[in-house]
RODO-878208 format. One record per residue (C-alpha): residue number from 1; residue in one letter; x, y, z. Coordinates in Angstrom, 2 decimals. Last residue first. Example, Ala and Ser with C-alpha at 12.3 -4.5 7.8 and 13.67 -1.06 7.14 Angstrom:
! residues 2
rec num = 2; residuo = s; xx = 13.67; yy = -1.06; zz = 7.14
rec num = 1; residuo = a; xx = 12.30; yy = -4.50; zz = 7.80
***
This chain:
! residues 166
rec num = 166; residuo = x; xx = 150.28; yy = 99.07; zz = 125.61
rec num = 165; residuo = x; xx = 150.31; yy = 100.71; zz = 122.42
rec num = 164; residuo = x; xx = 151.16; yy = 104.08; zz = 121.79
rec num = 163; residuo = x; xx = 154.82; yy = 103.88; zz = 120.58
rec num = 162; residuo = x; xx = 153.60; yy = 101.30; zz = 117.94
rec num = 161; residuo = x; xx = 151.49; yy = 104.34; zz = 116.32
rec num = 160; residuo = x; xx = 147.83; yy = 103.79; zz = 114.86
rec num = 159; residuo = x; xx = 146.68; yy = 106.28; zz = 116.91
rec num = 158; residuo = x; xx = 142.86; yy = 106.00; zz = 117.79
rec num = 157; residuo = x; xx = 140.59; yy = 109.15; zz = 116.32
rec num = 156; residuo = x; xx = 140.24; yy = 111.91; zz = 117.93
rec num = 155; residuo = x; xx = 137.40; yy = 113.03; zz = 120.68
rec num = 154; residuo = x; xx = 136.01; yy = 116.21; zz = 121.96
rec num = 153; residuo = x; xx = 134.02; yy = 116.34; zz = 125.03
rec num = 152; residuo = x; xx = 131.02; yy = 118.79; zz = 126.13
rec num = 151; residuo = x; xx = 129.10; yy = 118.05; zz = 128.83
rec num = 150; residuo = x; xx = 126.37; yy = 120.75; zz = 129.82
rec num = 149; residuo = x; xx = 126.39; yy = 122.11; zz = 126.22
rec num = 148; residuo = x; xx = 125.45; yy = 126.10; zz = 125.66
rec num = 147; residuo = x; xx = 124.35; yy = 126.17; zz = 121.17
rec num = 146; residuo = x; xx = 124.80; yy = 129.17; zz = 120.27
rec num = 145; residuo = x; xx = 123.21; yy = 129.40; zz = 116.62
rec num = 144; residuo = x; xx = 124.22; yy = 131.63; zz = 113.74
rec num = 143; residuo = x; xx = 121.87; yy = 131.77; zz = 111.11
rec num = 142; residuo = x; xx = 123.08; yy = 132.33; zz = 107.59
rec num = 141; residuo = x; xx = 123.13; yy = 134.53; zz = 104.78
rec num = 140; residuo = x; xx = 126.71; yy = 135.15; zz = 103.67
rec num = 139; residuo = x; xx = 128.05; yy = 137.28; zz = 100.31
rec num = 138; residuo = x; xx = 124.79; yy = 138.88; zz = 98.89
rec num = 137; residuo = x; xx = 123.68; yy = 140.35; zz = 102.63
rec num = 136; residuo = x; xx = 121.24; yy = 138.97; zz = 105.37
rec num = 135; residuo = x; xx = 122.40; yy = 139.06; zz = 108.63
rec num = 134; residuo = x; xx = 119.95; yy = 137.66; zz = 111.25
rec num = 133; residuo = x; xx = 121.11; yy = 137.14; zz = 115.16
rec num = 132; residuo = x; xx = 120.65; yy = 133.94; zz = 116.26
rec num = 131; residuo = x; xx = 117.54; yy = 133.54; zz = 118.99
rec num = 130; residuo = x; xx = 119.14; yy = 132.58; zz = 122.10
rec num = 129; residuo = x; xx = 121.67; yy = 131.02; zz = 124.68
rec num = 128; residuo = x; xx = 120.47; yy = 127.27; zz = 122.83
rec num = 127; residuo = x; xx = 120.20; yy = 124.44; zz = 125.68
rec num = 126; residuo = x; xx = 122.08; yy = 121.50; zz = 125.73
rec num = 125; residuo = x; xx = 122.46; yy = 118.99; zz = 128.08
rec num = 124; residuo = x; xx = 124.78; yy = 116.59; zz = 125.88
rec num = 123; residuo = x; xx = 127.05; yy = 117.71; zz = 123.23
rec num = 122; residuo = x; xx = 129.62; yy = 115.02; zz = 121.86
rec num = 121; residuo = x; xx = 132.29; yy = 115.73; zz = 119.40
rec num = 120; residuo = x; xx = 133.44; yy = 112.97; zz = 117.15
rec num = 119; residuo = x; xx = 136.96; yy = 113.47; zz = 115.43
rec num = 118; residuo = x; xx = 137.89; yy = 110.04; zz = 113.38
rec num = 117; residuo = x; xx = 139.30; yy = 112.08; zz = 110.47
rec num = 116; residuo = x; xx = 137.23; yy = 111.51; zz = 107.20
rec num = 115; residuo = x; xx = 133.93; yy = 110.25; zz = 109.13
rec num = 114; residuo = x; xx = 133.85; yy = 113.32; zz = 110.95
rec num = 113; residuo = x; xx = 131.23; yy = 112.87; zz = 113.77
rec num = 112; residuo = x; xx = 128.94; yy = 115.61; zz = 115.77
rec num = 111; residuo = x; xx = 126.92; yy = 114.33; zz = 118.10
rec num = 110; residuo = x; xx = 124.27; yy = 117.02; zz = 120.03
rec num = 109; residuo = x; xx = 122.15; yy = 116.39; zz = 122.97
rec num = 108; residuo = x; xx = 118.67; yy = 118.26; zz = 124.25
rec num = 107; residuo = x; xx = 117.56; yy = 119.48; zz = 127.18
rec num = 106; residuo = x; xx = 113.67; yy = 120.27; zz = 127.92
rec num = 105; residuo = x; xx = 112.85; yy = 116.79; zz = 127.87
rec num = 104; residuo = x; xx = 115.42; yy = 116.51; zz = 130.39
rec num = 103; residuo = x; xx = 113.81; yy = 118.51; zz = 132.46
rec num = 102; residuo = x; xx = 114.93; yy = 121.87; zz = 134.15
rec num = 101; residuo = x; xx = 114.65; yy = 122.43; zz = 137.74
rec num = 100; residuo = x; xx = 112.32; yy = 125.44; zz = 139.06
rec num = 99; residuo = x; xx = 109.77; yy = 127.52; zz = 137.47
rec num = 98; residuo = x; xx = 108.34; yy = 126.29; zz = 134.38
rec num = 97; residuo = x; xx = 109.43; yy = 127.08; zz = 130.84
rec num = 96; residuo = x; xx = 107.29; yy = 127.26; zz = 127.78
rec num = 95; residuo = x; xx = 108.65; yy = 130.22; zz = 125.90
rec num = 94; residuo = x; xx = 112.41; yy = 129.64; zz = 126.90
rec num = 93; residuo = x; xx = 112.88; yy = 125.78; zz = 125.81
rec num = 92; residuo = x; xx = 110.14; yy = 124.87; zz = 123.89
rec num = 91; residuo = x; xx = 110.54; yy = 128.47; zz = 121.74
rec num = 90; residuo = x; xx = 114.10; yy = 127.86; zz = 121.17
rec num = 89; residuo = x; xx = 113.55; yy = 123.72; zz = 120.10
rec num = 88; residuo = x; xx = 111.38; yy = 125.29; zz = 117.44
rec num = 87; residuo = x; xx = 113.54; yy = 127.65; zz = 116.38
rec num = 86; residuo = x; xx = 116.39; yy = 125.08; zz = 116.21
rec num = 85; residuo = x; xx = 113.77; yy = 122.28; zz = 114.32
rec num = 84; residuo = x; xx = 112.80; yy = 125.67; zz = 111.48
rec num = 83; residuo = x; xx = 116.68; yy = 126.13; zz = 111.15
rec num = 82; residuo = x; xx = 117.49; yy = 122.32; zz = 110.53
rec num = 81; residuo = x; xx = 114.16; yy = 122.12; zz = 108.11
rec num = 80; residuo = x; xx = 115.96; yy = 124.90; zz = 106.15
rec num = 79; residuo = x; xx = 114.26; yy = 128.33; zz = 105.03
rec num = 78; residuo = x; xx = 117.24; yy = 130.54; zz = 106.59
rec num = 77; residuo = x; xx = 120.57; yy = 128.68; zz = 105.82
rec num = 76; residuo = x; xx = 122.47; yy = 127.56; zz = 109.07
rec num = 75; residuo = x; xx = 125.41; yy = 128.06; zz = 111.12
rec num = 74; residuo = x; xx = 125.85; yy = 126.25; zz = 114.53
rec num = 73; residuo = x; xx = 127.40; yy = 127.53; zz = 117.27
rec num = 72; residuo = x; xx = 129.16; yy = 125.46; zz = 119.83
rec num = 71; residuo = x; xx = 129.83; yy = 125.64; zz = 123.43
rec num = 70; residuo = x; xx = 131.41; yy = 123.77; zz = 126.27
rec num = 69; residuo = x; xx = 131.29; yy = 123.03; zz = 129.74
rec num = 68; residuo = x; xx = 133.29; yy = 119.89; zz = 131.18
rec num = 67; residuo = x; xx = 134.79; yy = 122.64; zz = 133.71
rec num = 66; residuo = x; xx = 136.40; yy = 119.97; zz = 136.74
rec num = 65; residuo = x; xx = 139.86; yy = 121.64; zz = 136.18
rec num = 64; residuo = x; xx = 143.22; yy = 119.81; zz = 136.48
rec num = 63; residuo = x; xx = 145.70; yy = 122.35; zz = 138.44
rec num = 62; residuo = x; xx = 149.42; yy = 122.43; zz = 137.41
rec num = 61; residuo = x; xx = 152.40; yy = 123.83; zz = 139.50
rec num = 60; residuo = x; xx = 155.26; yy = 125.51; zz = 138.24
rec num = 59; residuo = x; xx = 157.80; yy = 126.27; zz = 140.47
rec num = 58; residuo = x; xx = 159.11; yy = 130.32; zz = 139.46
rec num = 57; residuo = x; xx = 160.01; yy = 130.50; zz = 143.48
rec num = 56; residuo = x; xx = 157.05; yy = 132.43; zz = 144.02
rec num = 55; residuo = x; xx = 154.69; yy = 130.02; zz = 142.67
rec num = 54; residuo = x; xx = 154.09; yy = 129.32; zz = 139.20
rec num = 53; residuo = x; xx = 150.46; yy = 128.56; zz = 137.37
rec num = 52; residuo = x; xx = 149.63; yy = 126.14; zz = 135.01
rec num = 51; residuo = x; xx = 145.81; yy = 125.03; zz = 134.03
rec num = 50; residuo = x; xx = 144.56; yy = 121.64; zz = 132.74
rec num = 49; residuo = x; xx = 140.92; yy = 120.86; zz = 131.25
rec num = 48; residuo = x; xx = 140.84; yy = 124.78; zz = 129.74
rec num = 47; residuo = x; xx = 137.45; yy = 125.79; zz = 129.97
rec num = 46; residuo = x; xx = 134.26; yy = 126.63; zz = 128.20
rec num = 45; residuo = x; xx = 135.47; yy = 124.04; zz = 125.63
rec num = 44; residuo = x; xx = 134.84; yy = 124.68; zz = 122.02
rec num = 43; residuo = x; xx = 133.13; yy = 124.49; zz = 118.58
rec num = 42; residuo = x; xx = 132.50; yy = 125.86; zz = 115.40
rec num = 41; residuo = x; xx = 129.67; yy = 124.22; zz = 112.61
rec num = 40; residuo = x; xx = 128.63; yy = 124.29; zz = 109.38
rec num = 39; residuo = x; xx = 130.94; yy = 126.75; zz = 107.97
rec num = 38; residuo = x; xx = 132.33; yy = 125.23; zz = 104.98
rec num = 37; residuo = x; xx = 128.70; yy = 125.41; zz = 103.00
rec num = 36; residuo = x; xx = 126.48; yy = 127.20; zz = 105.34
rec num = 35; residuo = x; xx = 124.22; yy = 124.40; zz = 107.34
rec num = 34; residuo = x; xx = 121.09; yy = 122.70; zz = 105.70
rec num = 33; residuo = x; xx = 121.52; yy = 119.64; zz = 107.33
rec num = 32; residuo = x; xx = 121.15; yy = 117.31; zz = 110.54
rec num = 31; residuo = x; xx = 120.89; yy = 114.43; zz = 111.17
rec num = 30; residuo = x; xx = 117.80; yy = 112.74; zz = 113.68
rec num = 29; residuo = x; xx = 118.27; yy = 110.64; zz = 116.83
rec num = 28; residuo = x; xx = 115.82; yy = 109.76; zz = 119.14
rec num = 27; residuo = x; xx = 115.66; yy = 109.43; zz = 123.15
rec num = 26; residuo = x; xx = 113.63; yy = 112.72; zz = 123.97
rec num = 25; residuo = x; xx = 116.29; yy = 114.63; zz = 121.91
rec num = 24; residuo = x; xx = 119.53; yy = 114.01; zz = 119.91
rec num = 23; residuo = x; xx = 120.29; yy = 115.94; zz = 117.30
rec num = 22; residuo = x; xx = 122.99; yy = 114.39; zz = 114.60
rec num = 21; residuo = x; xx = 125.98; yy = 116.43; zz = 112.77
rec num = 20; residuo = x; xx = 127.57; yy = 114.38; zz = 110.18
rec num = 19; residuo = x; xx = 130.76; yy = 115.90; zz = 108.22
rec num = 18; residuo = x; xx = 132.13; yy = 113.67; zz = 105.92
rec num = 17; residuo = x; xx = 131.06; yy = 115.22; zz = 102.33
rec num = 16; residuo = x; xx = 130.33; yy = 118.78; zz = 102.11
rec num = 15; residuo = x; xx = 132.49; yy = 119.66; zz = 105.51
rec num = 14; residuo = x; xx = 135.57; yy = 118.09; zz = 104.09
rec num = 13; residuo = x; xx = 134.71; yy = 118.50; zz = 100.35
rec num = 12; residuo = x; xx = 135.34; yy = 121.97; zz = 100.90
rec num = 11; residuo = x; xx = 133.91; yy = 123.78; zz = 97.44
rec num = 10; residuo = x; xx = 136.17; yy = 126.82; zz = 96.53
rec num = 9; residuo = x; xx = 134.05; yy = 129.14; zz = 93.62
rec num = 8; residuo = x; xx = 135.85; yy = 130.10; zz = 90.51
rec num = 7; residuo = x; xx = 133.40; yy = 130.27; zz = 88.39
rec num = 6; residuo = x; xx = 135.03; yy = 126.81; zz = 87.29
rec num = 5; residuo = x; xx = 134.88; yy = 125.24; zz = 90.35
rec num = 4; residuo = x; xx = 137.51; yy = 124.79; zz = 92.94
rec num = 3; residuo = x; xx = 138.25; yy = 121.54; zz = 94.75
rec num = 2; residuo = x; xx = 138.88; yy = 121.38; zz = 98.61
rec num = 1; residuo = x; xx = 140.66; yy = 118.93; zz = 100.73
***
């Protein structure tokens, strides 16, 4: 849903209103904010979860995958406490690095919920794959974040349909 202003400027209530994006790290919780207007976040699996592939005989056979990998990049306005909390988490996480297995205390966990649709995306032993790169022009000025998740999974809402009920 979306609303246009009078200058003639869209405003998507569905990002502005019931999107809610939390950090998780060393066992707290914190939301997040100061993301592009409409463009807060995009998201994905690494992976497909089921692959198809056909045999000489044109028999298709399907292959579940074991690739729980995902990434996301967040967007976010220059100057905000969410962009100065990314760089920070940047610098703890390449800049002060020891040899050998990563901590968790290095790692840290994204939620992302919709309260509109039901959707919830969880993020967990992430790390970001580097500084964003920085456009500045009149039209967008944000910060583009990959964000590398561990476990990524994507979940709807429950069906309120009588032919999914046990």
């Amino acid at each position: 849903m979306a609303i246009t202003l009078s200058n003639g400027k869209e405003v998507n209530l569905y990002s502005a209103r019931f999107l809610h994006i939390y950090l998780l790290w060393k066992g707290q919780s914190k939301e997040l904010g100061g993301f592009q207007n409409g463009e807060a976040f995009s998201s994905q699996r690494t992976a497909a979860e089921t692959t198809m592939q056909g045999d000489f005989h044109s028999n298709v056979m399907f292959f579940d995958t074991d690739d729980e990998t995902g990434t996301l990049t967040l967007n976010t306005y220059p100057g905000t406490s969410t962009t100065d909390i990314l760089f920070k988490l940047y610098h703890l996480q390449h800049d002060q690095m020891q040899a050998g297995l990563l901590s968790a205390d290095q790692m840290f966990g994204l939620n992302i919920v919709n309260d509109s649709t039901g959707e919830k995306i969880t993020a967990e032993g992430c790390r970001l794959a580097g500084l964003p790169n920085n456009q500045g022009n009149e039209q967008a000025y944000s910060l583009p974040w990959t964000v590398l998740a561990g476990y990524y999974q994507d979940t709807g809402a429950d069906v309120d349909d009588s032919m999914f009920t046990n």
